[in-house]
C-alpha positions in Angstrom: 15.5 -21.6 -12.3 15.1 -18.1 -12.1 17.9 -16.0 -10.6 16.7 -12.4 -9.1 18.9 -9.7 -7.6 17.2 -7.6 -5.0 19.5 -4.7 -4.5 18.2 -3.8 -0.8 16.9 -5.6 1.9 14.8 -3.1 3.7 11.0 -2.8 4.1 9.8 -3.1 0.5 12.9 -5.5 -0.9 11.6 -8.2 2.1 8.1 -7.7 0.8 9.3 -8.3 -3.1 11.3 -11.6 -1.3 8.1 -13.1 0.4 5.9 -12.4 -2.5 8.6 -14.0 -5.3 9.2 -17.1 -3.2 5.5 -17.5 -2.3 4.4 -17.1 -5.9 7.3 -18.6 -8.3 7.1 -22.1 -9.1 10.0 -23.2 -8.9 11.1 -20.8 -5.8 13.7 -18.6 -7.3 17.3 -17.8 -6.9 17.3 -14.7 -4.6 20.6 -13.2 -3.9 20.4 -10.0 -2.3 22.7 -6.8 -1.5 22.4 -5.2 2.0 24.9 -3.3 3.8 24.0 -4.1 7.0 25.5 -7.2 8.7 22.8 -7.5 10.9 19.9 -7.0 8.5 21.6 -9.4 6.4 21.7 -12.1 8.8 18.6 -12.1 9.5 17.1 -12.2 5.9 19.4 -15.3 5.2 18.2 -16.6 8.4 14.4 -16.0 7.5 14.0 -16.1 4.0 17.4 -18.8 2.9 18.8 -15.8 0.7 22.2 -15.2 -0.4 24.0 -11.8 0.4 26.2 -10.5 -1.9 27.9 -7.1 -2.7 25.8 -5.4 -5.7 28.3 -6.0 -8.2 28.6 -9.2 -7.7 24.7 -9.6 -6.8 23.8 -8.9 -10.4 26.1 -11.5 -12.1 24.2 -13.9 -14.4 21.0 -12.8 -13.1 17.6 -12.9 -15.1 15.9 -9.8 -12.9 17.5 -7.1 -10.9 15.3 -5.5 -8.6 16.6 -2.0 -7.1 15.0 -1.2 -4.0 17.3 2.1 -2.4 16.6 5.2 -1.9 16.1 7.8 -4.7 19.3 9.6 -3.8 21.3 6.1 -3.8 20.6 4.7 -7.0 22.2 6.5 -9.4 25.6 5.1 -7.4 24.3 1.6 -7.1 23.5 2.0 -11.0 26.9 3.1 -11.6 28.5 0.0 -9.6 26.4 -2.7 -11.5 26.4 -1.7 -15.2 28.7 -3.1 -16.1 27.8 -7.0 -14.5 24.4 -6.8 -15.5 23.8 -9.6 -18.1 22.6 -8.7 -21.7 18.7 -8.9 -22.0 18.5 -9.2 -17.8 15.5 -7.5 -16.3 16.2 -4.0 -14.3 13.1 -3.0 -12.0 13.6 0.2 -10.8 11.7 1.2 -7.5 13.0 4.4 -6.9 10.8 7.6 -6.9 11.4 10.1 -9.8 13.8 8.3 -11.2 13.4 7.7 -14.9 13.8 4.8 -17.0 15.5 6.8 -19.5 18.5 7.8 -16.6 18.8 3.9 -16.0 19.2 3.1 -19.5 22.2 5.5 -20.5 24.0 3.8 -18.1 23.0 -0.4 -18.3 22.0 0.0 -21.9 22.2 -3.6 -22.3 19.1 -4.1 -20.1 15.1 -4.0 -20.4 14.3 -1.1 -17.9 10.8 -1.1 -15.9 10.2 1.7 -13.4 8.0 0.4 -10.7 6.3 1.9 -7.7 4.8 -1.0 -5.2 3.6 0.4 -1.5 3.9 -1.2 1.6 1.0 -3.5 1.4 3.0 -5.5 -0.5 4.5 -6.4 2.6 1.2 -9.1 3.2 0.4 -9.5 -0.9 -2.3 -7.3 -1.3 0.0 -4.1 -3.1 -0.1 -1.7 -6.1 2.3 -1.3 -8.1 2.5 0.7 -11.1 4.7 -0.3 -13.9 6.0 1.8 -17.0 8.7 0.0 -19.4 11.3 2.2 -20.6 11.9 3.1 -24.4 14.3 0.3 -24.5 12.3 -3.0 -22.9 11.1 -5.5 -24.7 7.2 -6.3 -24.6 8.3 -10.1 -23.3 10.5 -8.3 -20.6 7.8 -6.0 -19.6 5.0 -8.5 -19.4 7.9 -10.6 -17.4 8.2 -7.7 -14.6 4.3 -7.6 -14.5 3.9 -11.5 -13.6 6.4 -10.8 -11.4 5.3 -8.1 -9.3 2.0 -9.1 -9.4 3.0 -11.5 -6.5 3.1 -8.7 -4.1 -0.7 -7.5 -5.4 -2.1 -5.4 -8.0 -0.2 -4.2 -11.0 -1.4 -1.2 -13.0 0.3 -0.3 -15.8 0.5 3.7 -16.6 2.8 5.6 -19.1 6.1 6.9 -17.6 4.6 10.7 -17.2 2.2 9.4 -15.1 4.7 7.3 -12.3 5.0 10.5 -10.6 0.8 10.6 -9.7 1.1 6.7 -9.2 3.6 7.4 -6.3 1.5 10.0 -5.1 -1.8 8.1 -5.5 -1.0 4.3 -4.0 2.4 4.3 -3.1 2.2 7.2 -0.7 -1.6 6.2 -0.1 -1.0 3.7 2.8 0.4 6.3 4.9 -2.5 8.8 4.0 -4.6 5.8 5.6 -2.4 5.0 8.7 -3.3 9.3 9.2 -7.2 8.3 9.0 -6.3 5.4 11.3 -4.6 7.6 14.2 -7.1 10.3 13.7 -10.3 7.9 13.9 -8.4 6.7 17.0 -7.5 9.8 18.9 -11.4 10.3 18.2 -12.4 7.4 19.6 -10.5 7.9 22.7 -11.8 11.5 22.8 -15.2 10.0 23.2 -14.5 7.7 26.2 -13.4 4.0 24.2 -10.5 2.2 25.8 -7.4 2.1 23.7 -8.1 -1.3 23.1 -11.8 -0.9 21.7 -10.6 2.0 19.8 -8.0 0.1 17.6 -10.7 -2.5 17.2 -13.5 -0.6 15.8 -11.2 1.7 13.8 -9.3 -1.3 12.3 -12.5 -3.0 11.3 -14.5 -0.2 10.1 -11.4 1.1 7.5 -11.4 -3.3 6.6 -14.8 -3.7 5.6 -15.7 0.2 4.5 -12.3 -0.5 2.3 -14.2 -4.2 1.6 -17.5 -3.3 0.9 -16.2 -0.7 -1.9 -14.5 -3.2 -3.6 -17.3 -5.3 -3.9 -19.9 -2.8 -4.7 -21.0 -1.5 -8.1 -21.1 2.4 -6.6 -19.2 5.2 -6.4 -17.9 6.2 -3.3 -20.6 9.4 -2.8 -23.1 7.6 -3.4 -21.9 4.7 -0.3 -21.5 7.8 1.6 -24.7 9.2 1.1 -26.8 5.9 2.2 -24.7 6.4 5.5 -25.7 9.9 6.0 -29.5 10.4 6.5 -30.4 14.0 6.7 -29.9 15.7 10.1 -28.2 12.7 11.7 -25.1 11.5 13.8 -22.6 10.9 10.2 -24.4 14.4 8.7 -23.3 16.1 11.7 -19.8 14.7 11.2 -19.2 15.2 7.7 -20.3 18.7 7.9 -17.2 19.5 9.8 -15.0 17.8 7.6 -16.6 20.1 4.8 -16.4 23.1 6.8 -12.7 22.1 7.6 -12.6 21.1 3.6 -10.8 17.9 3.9 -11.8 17.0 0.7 -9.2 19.3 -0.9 -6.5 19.2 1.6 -6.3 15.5 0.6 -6.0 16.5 -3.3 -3.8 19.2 -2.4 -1.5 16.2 -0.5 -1.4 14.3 -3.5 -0.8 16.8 -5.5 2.1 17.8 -2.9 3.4 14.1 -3.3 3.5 14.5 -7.2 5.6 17.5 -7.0 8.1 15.9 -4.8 8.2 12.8 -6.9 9.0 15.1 -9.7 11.9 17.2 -7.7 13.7 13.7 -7.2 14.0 13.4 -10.7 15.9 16.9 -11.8 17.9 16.6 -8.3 
């Protein structure tokens, strides 16, 4: 049976626990490491893990999966190096911070930098994955199975994690934006509350739905819902004159750049 360290039990390490015990036949081993006594009681109480300090988290375990915040891991790192089992698994989901940092200190270990968003949280993620210099094509494909549970994996090369973060994991929250804007239209326009969420929800679910399914590009969808001089033309020509367009390249762009400062800091 399969025995996985989750080194935080926030958001995204709950989301890693449903997926892995949904997904893994047999249900694995889960043992995780989360400060608070109260967050800790409830994820044994919900989910039937085990808490344990970090050190002690990682002993004989298959897969570590580190899931703090970039400024905390190079202390958890520092704690666990030395418990982590030779060959064991080390996920890293920790913006800007390389594989190559993770591996000076738990040499012993395949290293996989990973960046899953929130989605996750109901199995329908992205995460991209990069193995480090170190990891072993088994362990590699291993940490792609794995994740997978939460959603889609795409694998990129390390050099591009920092446009991955920027691109799906900070993405969700670029959509929650569209969301309260749509919404604060809606209302604008005389829809309850209640109607607005509805048709905001639903439109982003099968817009989102009907691009998955279809062969075209996303202009060219857009186009067969903007006839000339009409309602949606009227729309999108303030967005143009407002150039959203750009503003959302410049945000990811903006993201990037952060991921990237996390890394020298």
């Amino acid at each position: 049976m399969t025995r996985i360290a989750v080194l935080g039990g926030g958001v995204m390490g709950e989301a890693l626990i449903v997926g892995l015990q949904h997904q893994m036949n047999p249900s694995p081993i889960i043992v995780v490491a989360e400060k608070r006594a109260d967050r800790s009681a409830e994820l044994i109480d919900r989910f039937g893990v085990t808490i344990a300090a970090p050190a002690d988290a990682v002993i004989d375990a298959d897969v570590v999966i580190i899931v703090v915040k970039p400024q905390d891991i190079r202390a958890v790192v520092n704690e666990i190096a030395a418990r982590v089992a030779d060959g064991a698994l080390v996920i890293s989901i920790a913006a800007g911070i390389t594989t190559s940092s993770i591996e000076e200190v738990i040499p012993q270990a395949n290293v996989v930098r990973a960046m899953p968003n929130t989605p996750a949280r109901i199995e329908l993620g992205v995460t991209g994955i990069s193995a480090g210099a170190n990891c072993a094509a088994t362990a590699a494909a291993q940490a792609a199975q794995l994740l997978a549970s939460v959603g889609t994996v795409i694998l990129v090369p390390e050099d591009l994690q920092d446009a991955i973060t920027s691109v799906s994991g900070s993405g969700p929250a670029y959509v929650f934006y569209l969301a309260e804007a749509l919404i604060a239209g809606a209302l604008e326009v005389g829809l309850s509350a209640k109607d607005a969420r509805t048709a905001v929800v639903h439109t982003l679910l099968g817009a989102a739905h009907l691009l998955q399914v279809s062969q075209e590009e996303p202009a060219v969808l857009r186009s067969k819902v903007t006839s000339p001089a009409g309602t949606t033309a009227a729309a999108i020509a303030v967005l143009q004159e407002h150039d959203v367009l750009n503003t959302f390249v410049a945000a990811i762009k903006a993201a990037r750049d952060r991921s990237q400062e996390l890394a020298r800091s």
